[in-house]
Structure formats: C-alpha cells, structure tokens
ROSE-4610 file (N, C-alpha, C; in Angstrom, 1 decimal, always signed):
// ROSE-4610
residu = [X/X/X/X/X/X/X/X/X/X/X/X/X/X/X/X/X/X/X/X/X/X/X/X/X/X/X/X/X/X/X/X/X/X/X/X/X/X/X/X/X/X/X/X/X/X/X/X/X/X/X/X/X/X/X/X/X/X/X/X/X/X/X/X/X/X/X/X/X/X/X/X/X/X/X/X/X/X/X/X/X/X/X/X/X/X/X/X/X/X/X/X/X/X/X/X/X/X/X/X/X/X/X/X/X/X/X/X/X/X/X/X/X/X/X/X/X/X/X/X/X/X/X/X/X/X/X/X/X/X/X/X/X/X/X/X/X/X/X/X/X/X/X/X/X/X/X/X/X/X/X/X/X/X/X/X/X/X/X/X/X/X/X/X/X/X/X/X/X/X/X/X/X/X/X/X/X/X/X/X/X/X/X/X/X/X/X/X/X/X/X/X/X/X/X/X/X/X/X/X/X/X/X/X/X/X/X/X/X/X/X/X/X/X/X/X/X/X/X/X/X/X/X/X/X/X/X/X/X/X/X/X/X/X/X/X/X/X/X/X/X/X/X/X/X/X/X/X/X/X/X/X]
num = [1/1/1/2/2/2/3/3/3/4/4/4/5/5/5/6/6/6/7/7/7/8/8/8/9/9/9/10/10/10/11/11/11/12/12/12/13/13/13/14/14/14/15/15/15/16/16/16/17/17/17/18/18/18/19/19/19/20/20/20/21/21/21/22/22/22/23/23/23/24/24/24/25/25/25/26/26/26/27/27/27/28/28/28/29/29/29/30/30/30/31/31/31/32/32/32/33/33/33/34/34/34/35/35/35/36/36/36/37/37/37/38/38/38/39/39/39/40/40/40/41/41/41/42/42/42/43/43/43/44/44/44/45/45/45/46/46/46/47/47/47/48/48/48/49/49/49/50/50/50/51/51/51/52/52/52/53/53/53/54/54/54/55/55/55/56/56/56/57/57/57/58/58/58/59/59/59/60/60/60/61/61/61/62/62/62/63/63/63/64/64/64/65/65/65/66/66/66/67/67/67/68/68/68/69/69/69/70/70/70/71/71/71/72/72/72/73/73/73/74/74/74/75/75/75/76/76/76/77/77/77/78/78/78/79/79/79/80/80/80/81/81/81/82/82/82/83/83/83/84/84/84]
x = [-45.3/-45.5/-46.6/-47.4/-48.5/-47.9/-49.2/-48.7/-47.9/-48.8/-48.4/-46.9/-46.8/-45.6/-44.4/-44.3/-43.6/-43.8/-44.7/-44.5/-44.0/-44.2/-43.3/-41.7/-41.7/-40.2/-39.8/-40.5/-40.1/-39.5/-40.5/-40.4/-39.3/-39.3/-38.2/-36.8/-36.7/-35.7/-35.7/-36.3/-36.5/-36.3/-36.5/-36.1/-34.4/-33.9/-32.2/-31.7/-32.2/-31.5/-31.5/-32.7/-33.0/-32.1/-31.6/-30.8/-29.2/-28.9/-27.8/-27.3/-28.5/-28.4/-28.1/-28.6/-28.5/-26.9/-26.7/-25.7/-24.1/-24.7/-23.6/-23.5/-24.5/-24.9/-23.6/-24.2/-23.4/-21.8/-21.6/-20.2/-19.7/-20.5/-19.8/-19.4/-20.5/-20.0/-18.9/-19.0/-18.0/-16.1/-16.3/-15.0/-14.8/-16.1/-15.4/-14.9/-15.6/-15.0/-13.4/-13.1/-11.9/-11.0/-11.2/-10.4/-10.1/-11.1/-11.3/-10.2/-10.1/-9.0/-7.9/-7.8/-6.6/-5.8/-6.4/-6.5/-5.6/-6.0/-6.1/-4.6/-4.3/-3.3/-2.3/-2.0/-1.6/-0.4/-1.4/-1.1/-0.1/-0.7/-0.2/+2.0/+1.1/+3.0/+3.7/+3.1/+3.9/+4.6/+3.1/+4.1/+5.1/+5.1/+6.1/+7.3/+7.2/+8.5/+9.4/+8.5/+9.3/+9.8/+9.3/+9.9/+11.2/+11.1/+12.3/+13.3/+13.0/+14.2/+14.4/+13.8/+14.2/+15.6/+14.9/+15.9/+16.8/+16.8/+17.9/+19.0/+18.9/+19.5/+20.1/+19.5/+20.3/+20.8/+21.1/+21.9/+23.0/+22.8/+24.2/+25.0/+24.0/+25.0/+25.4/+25.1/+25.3/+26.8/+26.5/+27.5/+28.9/+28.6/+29.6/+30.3/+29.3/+30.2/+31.1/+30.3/+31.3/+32.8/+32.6/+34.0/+34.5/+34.1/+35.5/+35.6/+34.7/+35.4/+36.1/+36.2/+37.1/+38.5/+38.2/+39.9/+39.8/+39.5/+40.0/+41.0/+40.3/+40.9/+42.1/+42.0/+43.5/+44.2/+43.8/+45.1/+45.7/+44.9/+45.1/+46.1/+45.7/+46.4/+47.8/+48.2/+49.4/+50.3/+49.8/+50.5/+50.3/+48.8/+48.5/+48.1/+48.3/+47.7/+46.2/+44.7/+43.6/+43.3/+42.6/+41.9/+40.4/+40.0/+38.4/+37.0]
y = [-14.8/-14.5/-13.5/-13.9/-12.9/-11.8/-10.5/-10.2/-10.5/-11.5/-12.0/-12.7/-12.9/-13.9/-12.7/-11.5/-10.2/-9.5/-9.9/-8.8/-10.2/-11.2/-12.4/-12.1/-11.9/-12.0/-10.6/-9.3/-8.0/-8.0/-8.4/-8.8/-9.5/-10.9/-11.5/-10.7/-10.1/-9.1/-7.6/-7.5/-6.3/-7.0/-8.4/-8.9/-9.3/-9.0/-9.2/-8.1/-7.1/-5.7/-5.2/-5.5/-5.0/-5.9/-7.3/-7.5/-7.5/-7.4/-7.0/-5.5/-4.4/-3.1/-3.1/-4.3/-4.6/-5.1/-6.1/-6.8/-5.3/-4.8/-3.4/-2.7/-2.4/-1.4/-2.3/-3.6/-4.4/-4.3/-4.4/-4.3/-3.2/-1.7/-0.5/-0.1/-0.7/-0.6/-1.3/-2.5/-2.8/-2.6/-1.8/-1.1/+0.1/+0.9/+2.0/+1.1/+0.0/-0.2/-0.6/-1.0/-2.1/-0.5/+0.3/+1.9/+2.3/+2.2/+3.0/+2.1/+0.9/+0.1/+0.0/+0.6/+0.4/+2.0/+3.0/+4.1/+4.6/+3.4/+3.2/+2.6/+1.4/+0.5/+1.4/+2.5/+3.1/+4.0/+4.7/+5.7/+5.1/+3.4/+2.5/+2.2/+2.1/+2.1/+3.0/+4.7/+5.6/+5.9/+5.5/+6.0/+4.8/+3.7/+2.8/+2.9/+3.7/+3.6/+4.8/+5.9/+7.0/+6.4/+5.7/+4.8/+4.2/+3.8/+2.8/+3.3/+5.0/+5.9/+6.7/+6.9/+7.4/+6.1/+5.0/+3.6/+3.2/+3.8/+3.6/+5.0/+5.8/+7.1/+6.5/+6.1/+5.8/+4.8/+4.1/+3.0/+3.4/+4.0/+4.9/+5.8/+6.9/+6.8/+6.2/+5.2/+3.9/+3.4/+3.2/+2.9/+3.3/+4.9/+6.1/+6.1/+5.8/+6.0/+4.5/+3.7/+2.5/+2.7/+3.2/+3.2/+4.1/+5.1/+6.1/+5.7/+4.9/+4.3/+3.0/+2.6/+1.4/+2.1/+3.1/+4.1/+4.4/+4.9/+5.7/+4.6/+3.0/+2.4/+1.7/+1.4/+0.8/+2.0/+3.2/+4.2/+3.9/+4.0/+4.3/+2.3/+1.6/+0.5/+0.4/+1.3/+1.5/+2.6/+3.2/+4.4/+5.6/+5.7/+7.1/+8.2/+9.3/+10.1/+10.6/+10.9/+10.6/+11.9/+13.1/+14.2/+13.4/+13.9/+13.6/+14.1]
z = [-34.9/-33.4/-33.2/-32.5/-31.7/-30.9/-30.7/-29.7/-28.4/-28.3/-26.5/-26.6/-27.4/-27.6/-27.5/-27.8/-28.1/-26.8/-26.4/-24.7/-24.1/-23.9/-23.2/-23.2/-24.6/-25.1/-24.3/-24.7/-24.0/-22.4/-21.8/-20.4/-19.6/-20.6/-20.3/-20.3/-21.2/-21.3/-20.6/-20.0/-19.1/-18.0/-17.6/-16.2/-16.0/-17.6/-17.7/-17.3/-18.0/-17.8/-16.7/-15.7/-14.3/-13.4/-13.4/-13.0/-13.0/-14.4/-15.1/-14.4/-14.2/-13.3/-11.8/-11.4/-10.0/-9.7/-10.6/-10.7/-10.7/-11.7/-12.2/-10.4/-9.9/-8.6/-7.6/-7.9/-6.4/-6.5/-8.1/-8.4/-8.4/-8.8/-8.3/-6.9/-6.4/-4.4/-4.0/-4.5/-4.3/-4.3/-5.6/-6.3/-5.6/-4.7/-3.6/-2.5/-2.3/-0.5/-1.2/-2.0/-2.5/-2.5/-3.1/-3.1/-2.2/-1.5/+0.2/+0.9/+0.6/+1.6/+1.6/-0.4/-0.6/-0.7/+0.0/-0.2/+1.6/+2.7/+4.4/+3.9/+3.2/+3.2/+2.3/+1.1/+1.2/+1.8/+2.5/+4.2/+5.1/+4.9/+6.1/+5.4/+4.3/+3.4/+3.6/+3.5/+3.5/+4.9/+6.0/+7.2/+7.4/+7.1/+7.2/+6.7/+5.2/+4.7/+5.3/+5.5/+6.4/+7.9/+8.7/+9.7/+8.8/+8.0/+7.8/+7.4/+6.3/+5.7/+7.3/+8.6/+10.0/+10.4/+10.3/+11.5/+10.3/+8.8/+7.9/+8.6/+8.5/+9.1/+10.5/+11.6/+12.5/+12.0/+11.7/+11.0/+10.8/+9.9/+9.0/+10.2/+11.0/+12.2/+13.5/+13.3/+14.7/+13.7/+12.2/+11.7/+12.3/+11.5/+11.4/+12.7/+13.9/+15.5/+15.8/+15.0/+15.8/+14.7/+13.5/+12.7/+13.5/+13.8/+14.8/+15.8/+17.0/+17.7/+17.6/+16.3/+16.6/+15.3/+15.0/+14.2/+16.0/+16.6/+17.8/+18.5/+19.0/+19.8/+18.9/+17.4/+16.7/+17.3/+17.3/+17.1/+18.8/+19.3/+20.9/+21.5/+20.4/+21.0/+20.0/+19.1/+17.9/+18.9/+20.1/+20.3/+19.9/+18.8/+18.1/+19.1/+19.3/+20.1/+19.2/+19.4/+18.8/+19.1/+18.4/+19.1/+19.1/+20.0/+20.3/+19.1]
C-alpha cells in the first residue's frame, strides 16, 4: 500500500468515528428526555397512590359505620336497647 492508499483508509475511518460520536450524542439526549419523563410519570404514581391509601381509609370507615349501623338496627329490631 502507498501512501495515498493509508490516508484513504485513515479518513474513511475518521468518517466512522465522527459518526459513531454523533450517533452516541443523539442517543445520550435521548436517554435524558426518556429520565426526565419517567422522572414526571413517577410523581404522577406517587400522588396517585397516596389518593388511593386516602379513598382506601375512607373505605375502611364507610365500612366501620355501615357495621354499627346495621349491629345498631339488628339490636333495635331484637328489642336490644343500643347506647349511641
């Protein structure tokens, strides 16, 4: 191989690597927005699940009232006298 033949070859391979860097750049950007979204979606879980450990709580006391009002009305239809 000649010179010329060795900077052909060089070059060609300097046009890999410069793309190969471009290629790397586009894929790092990409990997913050992909973070950044999943970073928004997240937040979006946490305030959700605290909504749902809130409407699980009333649950449990919507429960708790309908059992003493329905022990209150067996007693009250058995003749039980009931304190309030």
């Amino acid at each position: 191989m000649n010179k010329w033949e060795y900077k052909y070859l060089w070059e060609q391979e300097a046009t890999k690597v410069e793309n190969l860097i471009d290629i790397n750049g586009k894929n790092a950007f990409h990997i913050q927005e992909l973070y950044a979204d999943l970073k928004k979606k997240d937040e979006v879980i946490n305030k959700l699940s605290v909504k749902l450990n809130e409407k699980r709580e009333d649950v449990l006391k919507l429960k708790n009232l309908i059992k003493t009002q329905h022990e209150k009305d067996f007693a009250a239809a058995i003749g039980v006298e009931v304190d309030n």
